[in-house]
N, C-alpha and C positions, 0 to 999 in steps of 0.2 A: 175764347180769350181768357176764361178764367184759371188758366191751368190748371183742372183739376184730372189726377192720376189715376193709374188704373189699379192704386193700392183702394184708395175712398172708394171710386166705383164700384169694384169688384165686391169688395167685402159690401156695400150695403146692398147690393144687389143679393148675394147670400145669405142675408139675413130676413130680405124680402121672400126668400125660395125656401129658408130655413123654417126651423118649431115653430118660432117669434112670432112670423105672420102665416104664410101659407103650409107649411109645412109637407115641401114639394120635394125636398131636401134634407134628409135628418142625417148628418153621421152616426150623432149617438145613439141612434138606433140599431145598429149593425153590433151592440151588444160586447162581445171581448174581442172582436176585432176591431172596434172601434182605434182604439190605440195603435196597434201594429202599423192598419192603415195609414194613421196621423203621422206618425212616425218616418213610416218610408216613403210618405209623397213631401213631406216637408223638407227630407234630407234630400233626394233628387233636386228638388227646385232649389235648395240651400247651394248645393255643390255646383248645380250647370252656372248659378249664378256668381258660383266664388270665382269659377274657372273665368268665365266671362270678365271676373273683374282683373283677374292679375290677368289678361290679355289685353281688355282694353287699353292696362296703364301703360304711360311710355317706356321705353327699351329701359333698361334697367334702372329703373323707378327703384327698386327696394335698397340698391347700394346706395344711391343720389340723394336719399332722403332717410337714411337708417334715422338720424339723428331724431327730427320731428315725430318720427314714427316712432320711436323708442319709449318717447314721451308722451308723445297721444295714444300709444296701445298698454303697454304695463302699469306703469302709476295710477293715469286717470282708469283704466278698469277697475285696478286695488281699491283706491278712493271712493268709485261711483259703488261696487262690491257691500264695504263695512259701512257706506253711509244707507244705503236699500235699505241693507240688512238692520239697522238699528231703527229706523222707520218702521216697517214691518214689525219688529219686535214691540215699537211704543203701542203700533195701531192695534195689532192680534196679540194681545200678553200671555194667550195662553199659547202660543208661539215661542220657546227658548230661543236664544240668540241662533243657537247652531243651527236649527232650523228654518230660522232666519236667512242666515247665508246660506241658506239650500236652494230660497227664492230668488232671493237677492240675485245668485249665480245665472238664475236664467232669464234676468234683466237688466245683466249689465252689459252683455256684448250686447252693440249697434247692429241695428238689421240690413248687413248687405242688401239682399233685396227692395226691401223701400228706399235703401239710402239712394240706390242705381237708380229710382222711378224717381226721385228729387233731383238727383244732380246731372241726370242727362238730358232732364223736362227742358221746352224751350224757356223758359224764364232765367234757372240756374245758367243756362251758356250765353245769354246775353248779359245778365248782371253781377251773378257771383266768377270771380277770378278764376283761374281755372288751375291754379295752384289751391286752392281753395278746395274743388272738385275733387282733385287727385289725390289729397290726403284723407280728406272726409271715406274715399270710396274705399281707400286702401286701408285706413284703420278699422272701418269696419268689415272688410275681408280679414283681415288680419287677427282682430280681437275676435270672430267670431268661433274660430278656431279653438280661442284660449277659453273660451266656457269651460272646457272640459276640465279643467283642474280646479276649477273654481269650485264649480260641480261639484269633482270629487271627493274634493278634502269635508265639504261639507255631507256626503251623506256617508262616506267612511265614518266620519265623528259621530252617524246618529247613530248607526248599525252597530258599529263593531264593540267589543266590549274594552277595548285597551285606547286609550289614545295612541302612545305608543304602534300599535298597530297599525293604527288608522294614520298617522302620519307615514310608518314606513311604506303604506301600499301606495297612498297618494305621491310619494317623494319616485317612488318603482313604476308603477303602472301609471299614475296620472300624468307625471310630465317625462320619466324616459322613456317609457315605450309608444302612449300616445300622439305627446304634444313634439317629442325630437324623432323617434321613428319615424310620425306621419309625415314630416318635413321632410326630413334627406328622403322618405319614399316618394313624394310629391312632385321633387323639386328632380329627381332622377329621373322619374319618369319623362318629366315633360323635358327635359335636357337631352336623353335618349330617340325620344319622337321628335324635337329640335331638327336634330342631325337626318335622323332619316328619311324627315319629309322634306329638310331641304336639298336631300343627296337625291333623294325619286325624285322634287321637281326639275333640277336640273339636267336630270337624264331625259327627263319628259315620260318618266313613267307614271304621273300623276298629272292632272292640270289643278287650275285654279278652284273649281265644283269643289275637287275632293277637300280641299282644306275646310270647308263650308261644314263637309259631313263629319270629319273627326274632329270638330268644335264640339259636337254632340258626344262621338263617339268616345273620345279621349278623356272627357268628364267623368263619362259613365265608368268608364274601366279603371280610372286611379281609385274613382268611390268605391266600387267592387273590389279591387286589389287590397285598398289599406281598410276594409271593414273586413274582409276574410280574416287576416292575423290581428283586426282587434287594436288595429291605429290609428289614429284621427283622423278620420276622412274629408272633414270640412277645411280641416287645415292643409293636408293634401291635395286638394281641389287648387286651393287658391298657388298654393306652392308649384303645381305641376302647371297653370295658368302662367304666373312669371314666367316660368322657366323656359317655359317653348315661347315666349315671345320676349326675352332676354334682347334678342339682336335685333328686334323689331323687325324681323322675314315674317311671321306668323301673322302680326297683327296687320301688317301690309296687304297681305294676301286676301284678308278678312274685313276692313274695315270699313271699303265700302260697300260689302255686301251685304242686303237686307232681310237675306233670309235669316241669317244667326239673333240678329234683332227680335225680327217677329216669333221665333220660335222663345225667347227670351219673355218677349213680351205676353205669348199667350198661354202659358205655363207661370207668369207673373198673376195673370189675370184667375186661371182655375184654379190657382194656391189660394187666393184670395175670397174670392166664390166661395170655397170648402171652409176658408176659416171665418168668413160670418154666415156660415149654415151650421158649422160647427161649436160655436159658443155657448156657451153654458148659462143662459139667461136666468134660468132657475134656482142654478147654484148662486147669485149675486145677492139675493137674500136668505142667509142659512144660520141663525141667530143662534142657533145651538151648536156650530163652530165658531160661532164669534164672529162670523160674515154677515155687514149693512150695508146697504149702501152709501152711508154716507161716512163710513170707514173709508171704502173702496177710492172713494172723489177724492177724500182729505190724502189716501195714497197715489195717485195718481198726480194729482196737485204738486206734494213733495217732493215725488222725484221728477216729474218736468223740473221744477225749481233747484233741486240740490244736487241733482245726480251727476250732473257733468259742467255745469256752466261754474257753478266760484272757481274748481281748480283748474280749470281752462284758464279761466280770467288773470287767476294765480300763474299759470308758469308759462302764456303764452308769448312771453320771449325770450324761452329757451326753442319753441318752434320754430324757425327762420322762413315756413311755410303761412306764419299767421303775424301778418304786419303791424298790426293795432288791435285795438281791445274790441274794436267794432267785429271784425273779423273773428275774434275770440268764443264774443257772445254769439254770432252765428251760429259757429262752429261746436260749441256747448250746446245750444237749441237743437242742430240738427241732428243729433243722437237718438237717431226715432226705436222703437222695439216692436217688434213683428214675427216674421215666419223663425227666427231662431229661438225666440223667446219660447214661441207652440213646441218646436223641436226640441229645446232643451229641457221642458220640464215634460215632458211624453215620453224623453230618455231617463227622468231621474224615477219615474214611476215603473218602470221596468228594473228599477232596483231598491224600490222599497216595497213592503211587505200590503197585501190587499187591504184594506182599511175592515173593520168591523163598524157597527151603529151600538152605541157608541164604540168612538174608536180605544183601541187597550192601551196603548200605551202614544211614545210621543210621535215616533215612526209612522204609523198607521195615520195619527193626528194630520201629521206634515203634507201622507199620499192624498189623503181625503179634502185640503184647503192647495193645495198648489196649484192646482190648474185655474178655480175658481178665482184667485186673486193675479196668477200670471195672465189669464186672458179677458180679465177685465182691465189691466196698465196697457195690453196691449192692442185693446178696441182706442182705450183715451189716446194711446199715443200713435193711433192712424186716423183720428180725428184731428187731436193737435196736429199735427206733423205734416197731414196729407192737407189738412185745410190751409199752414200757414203760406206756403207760397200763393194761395189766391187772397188772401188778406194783405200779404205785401202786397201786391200787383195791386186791388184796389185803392189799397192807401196810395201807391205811386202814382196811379194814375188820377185822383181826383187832388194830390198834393201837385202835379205837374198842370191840372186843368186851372188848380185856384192862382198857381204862379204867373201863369201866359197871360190868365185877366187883369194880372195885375199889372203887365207889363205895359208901357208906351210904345214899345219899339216894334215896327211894321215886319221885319223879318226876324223870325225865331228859332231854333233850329234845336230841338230835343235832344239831347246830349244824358247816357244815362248813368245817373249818380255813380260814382264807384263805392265799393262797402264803406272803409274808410273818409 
C-alpha cells in the first residue's frame, strides 16, 4: 500500500548489484562499449515507451488538446532550458553558459518512462484527474523528442568555429530534418499500419494476438527506419504511436491486454537495474572539475524548485487541461528526469571530443563533467519523484485517520479529496 514503483525499486536494487555495494554488476567496466551499450538499450526502452504512450492516449488526443500541449511542451521546455542552464553555470563557473545549455538540454525533457510508472500507479487513477494524466503523459512524450535541438544548438555552439555555422546546421539538421522529418515519418508510418492492420483484421487475416505483437514490432521498425537516415526517432516513436491509434481501433484491440503492459513493465524494470549499476558514484566527488557534493544537492535542490513549477504556476490558465493552481503545482512537481536525461547526454558524448586529464580545452571540459552532474539530478529526481506519491498517500491517510477521530457522526464514508 505504499505505492512504491518499479523506477525506486529497480534502480536501488542496481545499485545494491552495482560498484557501490556488491559489485555484481559494473557497466562501466565493459570499457568503450560502455556508452554504445547505454545508448542503445536506453533508446529501445525510450521509444517502446513513446509508442506505448501515443497509443495509450485517447483517439485523437494531439488535435483535442494542441492548445494546452503547445503550452506545456515549447515555452516551459524554453524556460526550464535557460533557467538549468544559468544554475549549472552559478554552481560549475568553470562551466560557460553554452556549455551550460549542453546540460541543461538533457534535463529539461520530462521522462516518459517514470512519468508512465506515476501516472498509471494505482494512487494516480484514483486521486489525480485523468485530464491531469493525459497531459502530463503526453508532454512528456512529446518534449522528449524535442531534446534534440536543444541538444544541438548547444554543442554546435561549442564545436564549431562560426556561430553563424552553428546556428545554420541547428536551424537545417537540428529541427528540419530531425525534429519535422522524424514526425511526418512517424506519424506516416503509423497511419500506413493504421489502415493495413485494420484491412487484415477485417478480412480476418490477422486476430486479435497479432496486434499484441506489432505493439513491439512497429516500435522497433519506425526506431530503425528514422535512425537509418538520421531522424529523430524518439519523436517518431511517439508520432507513429498516435497515429496508428488516431481512430482508437488500435488501442481497442490492445487495451485490455496485459501482455504489452508486462513487457512495458519489465524492460521499465532492467532500464532501471542497469542505471543504478551504472552510476557514477566516484565521479560525485571530483574537486579538480569542480564536482562536490554539496554542489550536486544545492543543483538538484534548484531545479526541483525552479525548473518547471513558477512558469506552470504563471501560465496555467492558458492550459484548459489545468483547473487551479493546485493542479498547476502538481503538474510542475511531476516533471521527473530519468532514462532520457542517461540518453541524451550518452548522445551529446558521441559528439564531443574524448576528454584529456587535464582536459584542453572547454569541449573536452563539458565531455568529462556531463554525465557526472546529469546522473546525479537524475538519481535526486527518482528519489523525489518515485518517493512522492508514498509521501502523499501517507499524509492522506493519517490526515483522513486524524479527521474520522475527530468526527461524532456514527456513519462516515471516505470520499477522496479532489486536487483542487
Amino acid at each position: 500500500q505504499l505505492y512504491v514503483n518499479e523506477v525506486v525499486l529497480g534502480t536501488g536494487f542496481g545499485i545494491l548489484i552495482g560498484p557501490l555495494v556488491s559489485n555484481i554488476f559494473a557497466p562501466r567496466s565493459w570499457g568503450s562499449l560502455n556508452n554504445t551499450i547505454t545508448l542503445e538499450f536506453t533508446r529501445i526502452v525510450l521509444v517502446i515507451g513513446l509508442f506505448a504512450a501515443g497509443v495509450e492516449l485517447p483517439r485523437a488526443y494531439m488535435k483535442r488538446h494542441a492548445k494546452g500541449l503547445l503550452v506545456m511542451v515549447v515555452p516551459t521546455m524554453a524556460f526550464g532550458w535557460v533557467v538549468v542552464a544559468a544554475i549549472i553555470h552559478v554552481l560549475f563557473p568553470r562551466l560557460d553558459y553554452v556549455s551550460a545549455l549542453c546540460i541543461a538540454a538533457c534535463l529539461t525533457p520530462t521522462d516518459p518512462v517514470t512519468c508512465a510508472a506515476i501516472t498509471r500507479g494505482k494512487f494516480a487513477m484514483k486521486h489525480v484527474p485523468e485530464g491531469i494524466r493525459h497531459i502530463l503523459l503526453a508532454e512528456a512524450a512529446a518534449n522528449d523528442g524535442l531534446a534534440y535541438p536543444f541538444l544541438s544548438i548547444s554543442i554546435y555552439l561549442t564545436v564549431e568555429t562560426s556561430v553563424q555555422t552553428a546556428i545554420g546546421k541547428w536551424f537545417l539538421v537540428g529541427w528540419l530534418y530531425q525534429v519535422i522529418l522524424g514526425t511526418i515519418l512517424g506519424a506516416s508510418l503509423g497511419f500506413m499500419f493504421s489502415k493495413l492492420m485494420k484491412i487484415s483484421h477485417n478480412k480476418h487475416f490477422i486476430d486479435r494476438e497479432s496486434y499484441i505483437a506489432q505493439y513491439l514490432a512497429l516500435s522497433i521498425f519506425t526506431m530503425g527506419v528514422a535512425s537509418t537516415i538520421g531522424a529523430d526517432d524518439l519523436l517518431a516513436a511517439f508520432a507513429a504511436g498516435c497515429a496508428i491509434s488516431w481512430d482508437g481501433h488500435f488501442h481497442e484491440q490492445t487495451e485490455d491486454d496485459a501482455f504489452a503492459s508486462v513487457i512495458d513493465y519489465v524492460l521499465n524494470c532492467c532500464c532501471f537495474i542497469y542505471i543504478g549499476a551504472w552510476l557514477p558514484f566516484y565521479a560525485y566527488d571530483s574537486p579538480e572539475y569542480g564536482i562536490t557534493p554539496w554542489r550536486l544537492v544545492l543543483l538538484v535542490i534548484a531545479i526541483m524548485v525552479l525548473r518547471r513549477i513558477p512558469f506552470l504556476l504563471a501560465v496555467h490558465k492558458f492550459v484548459p487541461e489545468i483547473t487551479c493552481w493546485q493542479e498547476a503545482l502538481f503538474a510542475g512537481h511531476f516533471g521527473p528526469m530519468g532514462v532520457s536525461a542517461i540518453f541524451v547526454s550518452t548522445l551529446a558524448l558521441t559528439r564531443l571530443p574524448t576528454p584529456e586529464n587535464p582536459p584542453a580545452d572547454q569541449a573536452q571540459y563539458l565531455a568529462a563533467t556531463i554525465q557526472p552532474i546529469v546522473s546525479f539530478v537524475v538519481l535526486g529526481s527518482i528519489v523525489i519523484h518515485g518517493l512522492s506519491i508514498p509521501f502523499f498517500n501517507v499524509s492522506r491517510v493519517a490526515h483522513t485517520r486524524t479527521t474520522s477521530l475527530s468526527k461524532t457522526s456514527t456513519d462516515h464514508i471516505e470520499v477522496a479529496n479532489p486536487v483542487c
